[in-house]
C-alpha positions, 0 to 999 in steps of 0.5 A: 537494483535492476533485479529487485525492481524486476522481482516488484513488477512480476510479483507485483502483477499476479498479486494484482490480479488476485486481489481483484478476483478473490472477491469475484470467485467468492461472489460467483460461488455463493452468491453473497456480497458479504461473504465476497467482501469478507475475502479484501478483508482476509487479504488485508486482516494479518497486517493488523499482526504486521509488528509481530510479523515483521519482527521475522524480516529482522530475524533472518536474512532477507534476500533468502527470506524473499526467495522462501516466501516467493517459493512457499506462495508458489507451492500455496496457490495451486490448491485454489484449483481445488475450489470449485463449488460453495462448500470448498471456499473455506480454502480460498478463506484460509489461502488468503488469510495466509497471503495477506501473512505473507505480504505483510513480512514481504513488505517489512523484508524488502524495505528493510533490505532496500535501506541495506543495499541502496544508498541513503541518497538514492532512497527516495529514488528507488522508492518512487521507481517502486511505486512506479512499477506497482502502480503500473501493474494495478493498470494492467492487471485487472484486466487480464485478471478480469478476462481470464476469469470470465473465460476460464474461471479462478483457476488460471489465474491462480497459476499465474500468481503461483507463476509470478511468485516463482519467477519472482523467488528466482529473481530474488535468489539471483541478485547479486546482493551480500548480506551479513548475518544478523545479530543473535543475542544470547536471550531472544524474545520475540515480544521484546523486540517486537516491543523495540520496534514499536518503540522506536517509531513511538520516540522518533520525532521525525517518524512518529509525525510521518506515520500520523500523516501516513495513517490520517491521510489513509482514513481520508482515503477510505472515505473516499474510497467509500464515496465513489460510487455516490460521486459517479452516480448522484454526481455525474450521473454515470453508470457505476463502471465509469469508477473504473475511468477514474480508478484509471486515471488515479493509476496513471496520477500515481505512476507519474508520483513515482517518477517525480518522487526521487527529484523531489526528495533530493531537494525536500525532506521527507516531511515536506514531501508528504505535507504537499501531498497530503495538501494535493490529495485533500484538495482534489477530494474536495474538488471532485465531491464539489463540482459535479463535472466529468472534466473536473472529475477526471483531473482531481482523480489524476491529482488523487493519485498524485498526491496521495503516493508522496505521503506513504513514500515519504513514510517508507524513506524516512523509516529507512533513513532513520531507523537502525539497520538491525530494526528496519524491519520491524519499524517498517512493519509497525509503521504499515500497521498503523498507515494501512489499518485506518483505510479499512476502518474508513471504509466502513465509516465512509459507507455509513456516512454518503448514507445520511450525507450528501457527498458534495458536502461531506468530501469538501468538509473531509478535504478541510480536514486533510488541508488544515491537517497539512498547514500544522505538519508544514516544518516551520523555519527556524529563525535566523538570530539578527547579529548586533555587532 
């Protein structure tokens, strides 16, 4: 799966870089941090749809529905060259709206074919690998997105998300992968099976607690998220770019999640795994609210970025281990709606809150929360009956 991961780290990379600019390019054409927040909100709205849409990656092939959706984001996104005053923004909106539909049934696809090619074994593995090399993008991305727009505008870096995503369907057209063609029954409803997949994660004893974990420890994030200007400030007294310093050293905690997460899950379940790391990211939250020390700062963010991978990993394994091959995609799509949706909410939360709370106690409180959270999923060993005889 060498070519698969190939395809992550280049699609990987452009998408990084517009995400980042998006915001920026509205924000430099209208002059409004509204409209410039409204841009993340685009991207990231059509994954509230992500049971509809993941019902498509079910559907069809994936390995060729990858390739056309590469392709069509290819040929989408030179129309941004197009947007080069306030009133033509409408565009970027729309483009936007579309690749945030595009990513959703991207992801539903790629785990769905994932848990088809792979190994039940090397699951948790390769899914590391992949955090690992998305992760390792959003530490390079940014800057070269941030220094092409400086100097050239939006444009340019449109075309090198339009290149990656060509060079991505190509990757994806040349893996040496066999897939049979999915089952057509006789009366198809994409409601019904929509409402399949909801069902199975909704009856899963294993996956219905992992995707609350997944969704409660997304609502911590986005409150953190949202206090970490407050922190840097009323804190520790740095300018607001010092947040960089720690996103990046939260980047680099997350690449190291992804290497040690494939050891790890061949010796733990999947629940295991996602309690530590939702334990290790509350603790570190708390940390890094309570003692307003650079030191302790810099090493809770590295162990943010840490614990808080092992929890969506864990989620996105067990949906592949345990979900039938003809659903994966669908559960998938259900189980990203329902750990992803929550982060957005929070952030906005989390605004309100460091406006009335001071972050020093609001975070540790939070991390209680994340930790008691943490101690009830822990699995409880079965006990061994004593033998009389």
């Amino acid at each position: 799966m060498r070519w698969y991961l190939t395809g992550i780290v280049v699609s990987g990379f452009g998408t990084t870089a517009m995400w980042l600019v998006s915001g920026i390019w509205v924000k430099s054409l209208t002059g409004s941090d509204s409209l410039a927040a409204l841009a993340a909100f685009a991207l990231w709205a059509p994954v509230l749809l992500g049971p509809l849409l993941g019902t498509l990656a079910d559907r069809v092939r994936r390995r060729p529905l990858l390739v056309v959706l590469n392709l069509a984001m290819a040929g989408l996104l030179p129309l941004l060259l197009w947007v080069g005053s306030a009133d033509r923004v409408w565009l970027l909106f729309a483009v936007l709206v579309l690749y945030g539909a595009q990513g959703a049934v991207h992801e539903a696809a790629e785990q769905a074919l994932v848990a088809s090619v792979v190994d039940e074994g090397r699951l948790g593995t390769f899914n590391g690998l992949r955090m690992t090399a998305n992760e390792s993008m959003k530490l390079i991305a940014p800057l070269v997105a941030a220094g092409l727009f400086a100097a050239y505008g939006g444009g340019p870096v449109a075309l090198l998300d339009a290149a990656s995503f060509a060079i991505a369907a190509a990757v994806f057209a040349l893996m040496p992968v066999r897939e049979a063609r999915p089952e057509r029954p006789e009366a198809r409803n994409w409601w019904r099976e929509t409402a399949e997949g909801v069902r199975l994660l909704r009856d899963s004893r294993e996956l219905r607690p992992l995707a609350a974990t997944g969704a409660f420890t997304m609502l911590l994030a986005g409150v953190n998220g949202a206090a970490i200007y407050a922190v840097v400030d009323r804190g520790l007294g740095h300018g607001p770019e010092y947040a960089g310093v720690l996103y990046a050293v939260q980047g680099v905690g997350s690449v190291l999640a992804g290497l040690l997460t494939g050891p790890l899950l061949r010796r733990l379940p999947e629940r295991t795994l996602a309690t530590a790391g939702l334990a290790l990211f509350a603790l570190a939250m708390g940390v890094r609210g309570a003692l307003p020390y650079d030191a302790t700062a810099l090493a809770a963010s590295a162990v943010i970025g840490l614990g808080m991978p092992w929890v969506l990993v864990a989620v996105m394994t067990a949906v592949q281990r345990e979900t039938p091959a003809s659903a994966v995609g669908r559960v998938a799509a259900t189980a990203n709606t329902l750990v992803m949706a929550p982060n957005a909410l929070a952030i906005a939360v989390g605004a309100g809150l460091i406006a009335v709370t001071d972050v020093r106690v609001l975070l540790p409180l939070l991390a209680v929360a994340g930790l008691v959270w943490a101690a009830v999923l822990t699995p409880r060993r079965r006990a061994v009956p004593v033998r009389t005889d």
